[in-house]
Structures are given as structure tokens and as C-alpha cells.
C-alpha positions in Angstrom: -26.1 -35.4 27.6 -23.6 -32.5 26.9 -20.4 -32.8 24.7 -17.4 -32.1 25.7 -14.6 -30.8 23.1 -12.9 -34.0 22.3 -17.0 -36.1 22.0 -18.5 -32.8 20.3 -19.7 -34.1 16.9 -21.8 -31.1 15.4 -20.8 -28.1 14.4 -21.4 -25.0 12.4 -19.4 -23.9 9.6 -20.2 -19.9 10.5 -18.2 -20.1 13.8 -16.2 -22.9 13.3 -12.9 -24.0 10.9 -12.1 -27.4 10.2 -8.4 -28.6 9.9 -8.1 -31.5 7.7 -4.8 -34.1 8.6 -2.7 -35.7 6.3 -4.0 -38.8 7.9 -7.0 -38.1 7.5 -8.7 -36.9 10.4 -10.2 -33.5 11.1 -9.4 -30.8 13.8 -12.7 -28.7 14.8 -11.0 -25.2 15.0 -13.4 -22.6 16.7 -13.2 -19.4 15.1 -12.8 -16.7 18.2 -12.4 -13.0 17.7 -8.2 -13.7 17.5 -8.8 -16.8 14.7 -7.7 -14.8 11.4 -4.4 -12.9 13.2 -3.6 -16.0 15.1 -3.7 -18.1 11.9 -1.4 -15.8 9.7 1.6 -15.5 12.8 0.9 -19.7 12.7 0.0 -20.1 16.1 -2.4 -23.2 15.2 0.2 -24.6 13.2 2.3 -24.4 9.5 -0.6 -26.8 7.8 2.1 -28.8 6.3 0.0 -31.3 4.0 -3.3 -30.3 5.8 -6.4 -28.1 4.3 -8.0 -25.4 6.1 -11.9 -25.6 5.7 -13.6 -22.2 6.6 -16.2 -19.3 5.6 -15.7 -16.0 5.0 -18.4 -12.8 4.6 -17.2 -9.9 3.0 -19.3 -7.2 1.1 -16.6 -5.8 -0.7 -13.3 -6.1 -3.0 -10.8 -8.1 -1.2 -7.6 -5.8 -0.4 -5.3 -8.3 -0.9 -4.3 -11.3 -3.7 -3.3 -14.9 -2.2 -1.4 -18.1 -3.8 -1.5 -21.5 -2.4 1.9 -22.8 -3.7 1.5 -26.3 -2.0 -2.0 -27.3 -3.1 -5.2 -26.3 -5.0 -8.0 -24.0 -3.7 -11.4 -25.1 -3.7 -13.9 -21.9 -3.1 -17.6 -22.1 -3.1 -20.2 -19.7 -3.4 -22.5 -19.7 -0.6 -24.6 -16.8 -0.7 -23.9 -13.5 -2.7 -22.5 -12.3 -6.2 -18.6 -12.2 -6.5 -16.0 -12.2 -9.6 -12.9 -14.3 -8.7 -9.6 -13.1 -10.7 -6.9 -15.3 -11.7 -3.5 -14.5 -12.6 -2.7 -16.9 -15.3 0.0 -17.2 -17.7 -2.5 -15.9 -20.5 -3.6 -12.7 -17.9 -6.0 -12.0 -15.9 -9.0 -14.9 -15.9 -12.4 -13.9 -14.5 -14.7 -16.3 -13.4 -18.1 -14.9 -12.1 -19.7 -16.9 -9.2 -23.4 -16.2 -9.2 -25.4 -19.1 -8.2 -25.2 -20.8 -4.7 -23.1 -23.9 -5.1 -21.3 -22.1 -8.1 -17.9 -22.6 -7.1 -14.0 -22.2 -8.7 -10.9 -24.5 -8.3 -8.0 -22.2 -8.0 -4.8 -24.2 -9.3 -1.8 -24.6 -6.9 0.6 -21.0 -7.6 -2.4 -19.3 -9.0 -2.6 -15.7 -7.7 -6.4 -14.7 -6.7 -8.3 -11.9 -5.6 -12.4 -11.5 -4.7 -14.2 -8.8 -6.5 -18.1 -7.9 -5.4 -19.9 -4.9 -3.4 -22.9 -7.5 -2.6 -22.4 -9.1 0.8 -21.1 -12.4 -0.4 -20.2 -15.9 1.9 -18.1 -18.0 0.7 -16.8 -21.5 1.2 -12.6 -22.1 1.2 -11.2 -25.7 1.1 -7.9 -24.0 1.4 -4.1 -25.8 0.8 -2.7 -23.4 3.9 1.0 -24.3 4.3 3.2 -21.6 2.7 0.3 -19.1 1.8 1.5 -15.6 0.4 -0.3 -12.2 0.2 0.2 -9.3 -1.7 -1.8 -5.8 -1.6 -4.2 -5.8 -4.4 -3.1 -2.2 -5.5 0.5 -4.0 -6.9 
């Protein structure tokens, strides 16, 4: 028996996305070479009240800083070494992420960046509506 898109139960969190609904259902997003530029113009949608579950690979310093100003960030360590940093009233907070399952709740409004030169996966339950970058050098 072969699934079709709406049956298709299993899936695999390296080339798919997840969109979790207000009402509680979930979306199976599949990732695609045009996923990450399609997702920051909003062509799948704002996200209002919804969570973006997805992994990222990366082997080196993120170039930019994100906030989530409508919900907490949930990231997860997967495989890898990396140093979150957290722009918090008090400075800047790190919080290094070295075991698998380690993982850092990143309050709503918090500005965050990655820091690691290991190849690192990671794990983002992510609060997407209204998310704002700035370049890491400001």
C-alpha cells in the first residue's frame, strides 16, 4: 500500500517541517531546495498562533540573531557542540549545549544567536509569526 500526501503518516525530521495549528493539528511541510527563502517572504503562511518544528545543520557561527516576539523557542541539541547567546536584560547569557538531548528554552523577545565550528544539528520548536533578524556583526 503506498500513501498518498493527505494518508502519509511517517516522516523524517531531516527533510521534512512540521507546522503545528492552533487547533491542534499538524501540517507535514516538506523541506525542498526553495523551503528556507519561501518561508521568510511567507509563502506557506504568517504562523499566526502556530509553531514551526524543524532541523537545522550548520558547522559554523550563525550570521544572524533572531527574536520570537509571539512565543518561546524551544531548541534541542541533536548532534554536535554549540554555545547559544542570549541577549538578556543582565547581558549577554551563554548557555553551552554539549550533550544530545541538551536543549535551551529561549523566552519570547529574547534575541539569540548559535555559536560552534563543530558540525552541529539541532532541533527548533519555533513560535514563527512575526520573527525578526538582525546581522550578527550589529
Amino acid at each position: 500500500m503506498h500513501d498518498t500526501d493527505a494518508t502519509r503518516l511517517k516522516f523524517n525530521v531531516h527533510s521534512d517541517r512540521l507546522r503545528l495549528r492552533a487547533d491542534g493539528s499538524a501540517e507535514p511541510l516538506p523541506l525542498g531546495d526553495g523551503f528556507w527563502p519561501q518561508l521568510m517572504s511567507g509563502k506557506p503562511g504568517d504562523f499566526r498562533n502556530e509553531y514551526l518544528v524543524a532541523t537545522s545543520a550548520f558547522d559554523r557561527n550563525w550570521a544572524n540573531w533572531e527574536c520570537h516576539p509571539n512565543g518561546d523557542e524551544i531548541v534541542m541539541l541533536i548532534s554536535g557542540r554549540v554555545t547559544f547567546v542570549l541577549e538578556t536584560a543582565q547581558g549577554l547569557r551563554r548557555e553551552d549545549l554539549t550533550q544530545t538531548g541538551d536543549y535551551v528554552r529561549v523566552p519570547r523577545n529574547t534575541w539569540h544567536t548559535a555559536l560552534t565550528s563543530t558540525p552541529t544539528t539541532m532541533l527548533f520548536i519555533t513560535a514563527g509569526e512575526g520573527t525578526l533578524h538582525r546581522s550578527a556583526s550589529t
